[in-house]
C-alpha positions as CSV (number, residue, x, y, z in Angstrom):
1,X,-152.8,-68.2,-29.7
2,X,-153.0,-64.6,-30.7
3,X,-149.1,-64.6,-31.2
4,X,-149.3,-67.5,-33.3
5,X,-152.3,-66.2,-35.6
6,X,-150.0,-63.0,-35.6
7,X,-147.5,-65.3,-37.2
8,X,-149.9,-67.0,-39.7
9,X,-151.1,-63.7,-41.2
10,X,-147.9,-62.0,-41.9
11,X,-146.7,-65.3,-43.5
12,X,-149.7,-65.3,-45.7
13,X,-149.6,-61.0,-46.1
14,X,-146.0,-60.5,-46.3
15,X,-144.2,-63.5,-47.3
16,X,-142.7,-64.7,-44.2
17,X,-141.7,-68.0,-43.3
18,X,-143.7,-68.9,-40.3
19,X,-140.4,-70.8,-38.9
20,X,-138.1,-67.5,-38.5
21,X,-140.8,-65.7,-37.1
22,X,-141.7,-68.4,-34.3
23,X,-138.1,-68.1,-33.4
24,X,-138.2,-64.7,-33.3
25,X,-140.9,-64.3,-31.0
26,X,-139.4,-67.5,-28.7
27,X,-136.5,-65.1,-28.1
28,X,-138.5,-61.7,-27.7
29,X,-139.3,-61.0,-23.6
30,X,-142.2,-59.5,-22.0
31,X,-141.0,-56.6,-20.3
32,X,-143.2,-56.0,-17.0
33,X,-141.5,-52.2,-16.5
34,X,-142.9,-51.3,-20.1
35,X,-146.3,-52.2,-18.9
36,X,-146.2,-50.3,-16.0
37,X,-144.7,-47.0,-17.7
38,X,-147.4,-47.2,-20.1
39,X,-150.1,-47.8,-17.7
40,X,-149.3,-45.3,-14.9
41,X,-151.3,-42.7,-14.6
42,X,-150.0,-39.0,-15.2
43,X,-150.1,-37.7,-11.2
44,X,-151.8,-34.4,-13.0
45,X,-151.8,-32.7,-16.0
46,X,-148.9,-30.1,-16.4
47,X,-149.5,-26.9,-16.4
48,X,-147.9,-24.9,-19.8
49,X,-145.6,-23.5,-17.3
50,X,-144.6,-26.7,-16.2
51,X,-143.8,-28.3,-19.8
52,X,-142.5,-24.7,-20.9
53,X,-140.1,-25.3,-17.9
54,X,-139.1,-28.4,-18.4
55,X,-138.5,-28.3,-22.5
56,X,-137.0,-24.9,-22.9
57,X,-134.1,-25.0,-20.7
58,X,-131.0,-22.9,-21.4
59,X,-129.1,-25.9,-21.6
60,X,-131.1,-27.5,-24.6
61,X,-131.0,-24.3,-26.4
62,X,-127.8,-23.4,-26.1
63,X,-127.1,-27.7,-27.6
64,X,-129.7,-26.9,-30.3
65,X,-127.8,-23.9,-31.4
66,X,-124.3,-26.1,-31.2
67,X,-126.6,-28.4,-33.4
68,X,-127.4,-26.0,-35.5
69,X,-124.0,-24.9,-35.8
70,X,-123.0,-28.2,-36.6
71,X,-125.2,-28.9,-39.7
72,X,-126.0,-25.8,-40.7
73,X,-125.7,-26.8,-44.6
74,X,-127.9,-30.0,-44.2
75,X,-130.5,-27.7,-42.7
76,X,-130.5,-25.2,-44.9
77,X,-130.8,-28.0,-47.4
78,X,-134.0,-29.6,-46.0
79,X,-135.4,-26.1,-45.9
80,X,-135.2,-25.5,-49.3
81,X,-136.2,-29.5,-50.3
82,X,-139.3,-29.6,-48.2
83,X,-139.8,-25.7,-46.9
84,X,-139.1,-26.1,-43.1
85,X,-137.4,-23.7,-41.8
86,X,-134.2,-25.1,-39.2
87,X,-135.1,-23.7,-36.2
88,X,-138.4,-25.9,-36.3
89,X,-136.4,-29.5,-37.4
90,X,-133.8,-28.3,-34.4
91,X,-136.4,-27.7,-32.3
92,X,-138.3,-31.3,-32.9
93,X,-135.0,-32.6,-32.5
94,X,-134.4,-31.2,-28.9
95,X,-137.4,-32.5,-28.0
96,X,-137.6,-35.4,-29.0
97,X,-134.2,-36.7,-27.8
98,X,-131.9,-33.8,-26.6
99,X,-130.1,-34.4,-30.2
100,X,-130.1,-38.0,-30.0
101,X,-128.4,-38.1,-26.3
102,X,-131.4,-40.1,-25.3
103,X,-132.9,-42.1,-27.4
104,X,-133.9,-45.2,-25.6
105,X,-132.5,-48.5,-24.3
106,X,-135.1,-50.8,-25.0
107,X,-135.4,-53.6,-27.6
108,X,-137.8,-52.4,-30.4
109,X,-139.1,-55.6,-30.6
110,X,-139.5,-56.4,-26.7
111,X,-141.3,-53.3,-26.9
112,X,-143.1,-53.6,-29.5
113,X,-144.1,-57.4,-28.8
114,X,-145.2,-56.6,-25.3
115,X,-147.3,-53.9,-26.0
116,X,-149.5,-55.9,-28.8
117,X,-150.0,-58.6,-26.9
118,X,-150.3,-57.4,-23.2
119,X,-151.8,-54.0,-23.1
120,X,-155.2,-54.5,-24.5
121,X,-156.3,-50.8,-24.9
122,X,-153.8,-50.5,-27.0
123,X,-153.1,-53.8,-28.7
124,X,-154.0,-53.0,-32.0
125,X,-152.1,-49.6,-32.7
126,X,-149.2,-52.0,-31.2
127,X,-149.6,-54.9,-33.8
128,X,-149.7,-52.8,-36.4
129,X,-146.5,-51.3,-35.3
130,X,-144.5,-54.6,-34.5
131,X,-145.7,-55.4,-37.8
132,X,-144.1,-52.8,-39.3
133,X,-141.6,-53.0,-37.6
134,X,-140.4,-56.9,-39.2
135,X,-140.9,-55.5,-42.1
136,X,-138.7,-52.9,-41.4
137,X,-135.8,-54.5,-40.3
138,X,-136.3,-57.0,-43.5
139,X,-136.2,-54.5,-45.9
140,X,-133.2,-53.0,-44.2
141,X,-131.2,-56.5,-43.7
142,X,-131.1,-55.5,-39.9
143,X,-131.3,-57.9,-37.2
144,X,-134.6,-57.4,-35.3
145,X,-132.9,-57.6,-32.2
146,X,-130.4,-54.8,-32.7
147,X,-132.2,-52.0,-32.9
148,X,-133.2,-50.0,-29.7
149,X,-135.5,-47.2,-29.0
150,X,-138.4,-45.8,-26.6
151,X,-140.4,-48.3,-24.4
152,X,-143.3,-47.8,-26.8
153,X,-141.2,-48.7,-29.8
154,X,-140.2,-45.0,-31.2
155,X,-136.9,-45.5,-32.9
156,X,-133.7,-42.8,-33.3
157,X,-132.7,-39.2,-33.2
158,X,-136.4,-38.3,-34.4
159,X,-137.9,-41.0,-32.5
160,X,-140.1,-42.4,-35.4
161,X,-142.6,-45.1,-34.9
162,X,-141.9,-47.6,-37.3
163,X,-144.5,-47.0,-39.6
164,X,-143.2,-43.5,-39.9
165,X,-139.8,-44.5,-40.7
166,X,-141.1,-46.6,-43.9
167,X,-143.3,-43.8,-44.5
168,X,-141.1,-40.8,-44.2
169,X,-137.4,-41.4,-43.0
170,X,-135.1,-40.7,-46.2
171,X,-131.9,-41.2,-47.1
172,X,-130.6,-37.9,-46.2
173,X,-126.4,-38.0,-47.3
174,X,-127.1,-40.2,-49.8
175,X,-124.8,-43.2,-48.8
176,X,-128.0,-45.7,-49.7
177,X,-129.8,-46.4,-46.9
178,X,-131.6,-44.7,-43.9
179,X,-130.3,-44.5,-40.4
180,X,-132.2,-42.5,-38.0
181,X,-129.9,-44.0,-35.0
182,X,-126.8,-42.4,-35.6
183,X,-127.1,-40.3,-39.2
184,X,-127.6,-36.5,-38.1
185,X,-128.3,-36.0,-41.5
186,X,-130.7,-38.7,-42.2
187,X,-132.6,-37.0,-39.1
188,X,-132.5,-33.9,-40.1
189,X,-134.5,-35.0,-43.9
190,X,-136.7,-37.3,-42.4
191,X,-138.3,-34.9,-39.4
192,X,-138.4,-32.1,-42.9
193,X,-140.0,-34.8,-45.1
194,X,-142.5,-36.1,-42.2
195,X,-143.9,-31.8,-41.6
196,X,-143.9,-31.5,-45.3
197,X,-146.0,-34.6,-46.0
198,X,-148.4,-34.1,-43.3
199,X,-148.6,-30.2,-44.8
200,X,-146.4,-27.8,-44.1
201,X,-146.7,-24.8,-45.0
202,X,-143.9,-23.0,-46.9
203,X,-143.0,-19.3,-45.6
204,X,-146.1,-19.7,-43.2
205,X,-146.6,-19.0,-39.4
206,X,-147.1,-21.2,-37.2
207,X,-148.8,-19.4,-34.0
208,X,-149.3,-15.7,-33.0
209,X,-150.2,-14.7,-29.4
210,X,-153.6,-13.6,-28.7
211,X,-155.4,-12.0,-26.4
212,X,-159.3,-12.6,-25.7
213,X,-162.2,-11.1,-24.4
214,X,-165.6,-12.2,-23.2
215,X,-166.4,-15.8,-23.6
216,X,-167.6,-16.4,-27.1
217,X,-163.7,-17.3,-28.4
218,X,-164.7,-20.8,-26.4
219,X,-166.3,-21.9,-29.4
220,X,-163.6,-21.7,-31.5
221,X,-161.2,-23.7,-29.2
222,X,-158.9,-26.1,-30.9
223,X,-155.2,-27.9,-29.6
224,X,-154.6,-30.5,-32.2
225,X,-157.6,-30.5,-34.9
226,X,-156.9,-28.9,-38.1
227,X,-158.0,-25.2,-37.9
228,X,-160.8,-24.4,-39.5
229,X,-162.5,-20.4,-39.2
230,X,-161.6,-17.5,-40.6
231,X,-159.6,-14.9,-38.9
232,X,-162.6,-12.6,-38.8
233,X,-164.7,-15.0,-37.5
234,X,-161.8,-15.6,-34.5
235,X,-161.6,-11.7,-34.0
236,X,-165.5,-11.3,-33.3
237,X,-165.7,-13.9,-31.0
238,X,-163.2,-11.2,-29.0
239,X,-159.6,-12.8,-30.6
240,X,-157.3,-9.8,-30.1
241,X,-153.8,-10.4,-32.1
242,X,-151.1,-8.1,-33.4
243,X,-149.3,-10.3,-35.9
244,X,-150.1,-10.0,-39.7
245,X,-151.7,-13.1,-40.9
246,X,-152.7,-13.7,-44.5
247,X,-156.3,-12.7,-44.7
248,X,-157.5,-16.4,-45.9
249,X,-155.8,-18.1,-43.1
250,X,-157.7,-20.8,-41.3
251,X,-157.1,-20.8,-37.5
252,X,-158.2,-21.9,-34.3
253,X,-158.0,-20.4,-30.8
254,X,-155.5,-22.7,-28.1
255,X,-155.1,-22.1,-24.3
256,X,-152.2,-22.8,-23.0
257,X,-153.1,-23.3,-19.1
258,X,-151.3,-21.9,-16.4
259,X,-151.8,-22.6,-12.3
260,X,-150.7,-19.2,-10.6
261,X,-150.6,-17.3,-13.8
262,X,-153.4,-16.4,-16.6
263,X,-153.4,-18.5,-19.5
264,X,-151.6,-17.8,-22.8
265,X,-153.8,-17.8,-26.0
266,X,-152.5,-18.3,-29.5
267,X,-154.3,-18.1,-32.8
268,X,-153.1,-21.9,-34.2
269,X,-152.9,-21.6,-37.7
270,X,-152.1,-24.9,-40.5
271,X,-148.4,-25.5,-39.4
272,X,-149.0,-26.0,-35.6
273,X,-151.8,-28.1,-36.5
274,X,-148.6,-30.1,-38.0
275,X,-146.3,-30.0,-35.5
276,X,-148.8,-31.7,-33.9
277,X,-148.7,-34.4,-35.8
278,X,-145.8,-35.2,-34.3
279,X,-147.0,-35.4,-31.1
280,X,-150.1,-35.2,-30.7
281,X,-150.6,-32.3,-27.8
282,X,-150.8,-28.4,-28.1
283,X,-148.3,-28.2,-25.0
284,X,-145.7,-29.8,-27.5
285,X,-146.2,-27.6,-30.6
286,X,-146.5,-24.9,-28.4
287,X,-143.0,-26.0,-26.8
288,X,-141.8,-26.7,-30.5
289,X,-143.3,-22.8,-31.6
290,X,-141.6,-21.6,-28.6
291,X,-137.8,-22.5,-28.9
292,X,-138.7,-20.7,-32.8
293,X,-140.1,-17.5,-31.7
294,X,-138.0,-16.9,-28.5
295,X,-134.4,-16.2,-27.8
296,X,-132.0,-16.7,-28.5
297,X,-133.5,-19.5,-30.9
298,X,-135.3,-16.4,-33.0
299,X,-132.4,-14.1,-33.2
300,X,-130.4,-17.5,-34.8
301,X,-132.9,-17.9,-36.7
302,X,-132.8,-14.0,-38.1
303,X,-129.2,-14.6,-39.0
């Protein structure tokens, strides 16, 4: 029933014909090992050591730089389109899908069409993306059951949910259309584009370590809000940092937790707040910040 009245309102919405879409969805399959990815339970939360670990390996820098090497024209061209520097669409990139080595090998719209109608915590982000999704593939002239991607439906090198790829993929080389599967270059516009929308700020920081004293810099905790206090509010409350900052920055204060170890501390300023946009967790930015601001990714990025 809920498939069906699924069916009904995209007809009436979107201009489908109710027939294709019932034999779409005849053909789509529940897939059981999607619903138990998604509903598993994270054994523990990793530590920043842990995801530091596991993200910035000397292998995946050493392929971002042979990325980097690779395009370096295209990225230089999306910095100066939308103001993101390469190191940070390299780094999201790397990420994301170890430069589209792994980018999933699920149907988009088994994914998609499981997750709407069998995972009711979730079901309505999920509808919204399946629906998105058909339309999609219609505007492209794709087959809806060509295209593969994550188990929750993220699609290509960037691993965009549907919705962001209508929102913010471009046509990168200009050959007149969008492919985020196999275009490097389409990839590379669409991660700029998607930072840029959501805010990016040109020639602007994105972190600066920190060091903190006492326990008043508590209050001014953040991860993935939008910053919003002063530097010298931050620096009161016993922020200690060494970086210059413009002095009407906004910021927040992030921990980055560590088991055997102190935490890290960063002052978070508008662009990580971005990044995390992207994925929604301060471990990630702070991954994404780190492959920037490290070597050899920062002495690449110097040159």
């Amino acid at each position: 029933e809920a498939v069906q009245a699924f069916v009904k309102d995209l007809a009436q919405r979107h201009g489908f014909r109710e027939s294709e879409l019932g034999k779409v969805f005849e053909r789509a399959q529940r897939v059981e090992p999607i619903l138990e990815a998604i509903s598993r339970p994270a054994e523990k939360v990793r530590t920043w050591d842990e995801y530091r670990a596991a993200m910035l390996t000397e292998r995946r820098i050493n392929e971002g730089l042979e990325f980097w090497k690779r395009f370096p024209r295209t990225l230089l061209r999306a910095e100066r389109r939308y103001g993101v520097p390469p190191e940070y669409i390299v780094a999201i990139i790397g990420v994301e899908t170890f430069y589209g080595r792994n980018t999933g090998n699920w149907r988009v719209v088994d994914a998609l069409t499981t997750l709407a109608f069998d995972y009711p915590p979730r079901a309505r982000f999920f509808r919204s993306e399946l629906e998105q999704y058909l339309l999609l593939a219609r505007e492209a002239g794709v087959d809806v059951f060509s295209v593969k991607g994550s188990y929750a439906g993220a699609i290509g090198i960037p691993q965009f949910m549907p919705s962001s790829t209508r929102r913010y993929a471009v046509d990168f080389d200009g050959n007149g259309r969008v492919d985020l599967q196999k275009t490097r270059s389409d990839a590379i516009g669409s991660v700029a584009n998607f930072l840029k929308t959501h805010g990016w700020e040109r020639d602007a920081d994105v972190a600066v370590a920190a060091r903190v004293q006492g326990e008043a810099w508590r209050e001014y905790l953040g991860g993935i809000g939008e910053p919003r206090h002063t530097l010298s509010t931050i620096r009161q409350a016993g922020v200690d940092f060494d970086s210059p900052v413009p002095a009407g920055a906004l910021a927040s204060v992030v921990e980055l937790s560590n088991l055997e170890r102190p935490s890290e501390f960063r002052v978070a300023l508008k662009n990580f707040y971005v990044i995390t946009r992207y994925n929604r967790s301060a471990l990630y930015a702070g991954a994404v910040d780190g492959y920037c601001t490290g070597e050899p990714f920062g002495a690449a990025a110097e040159k």
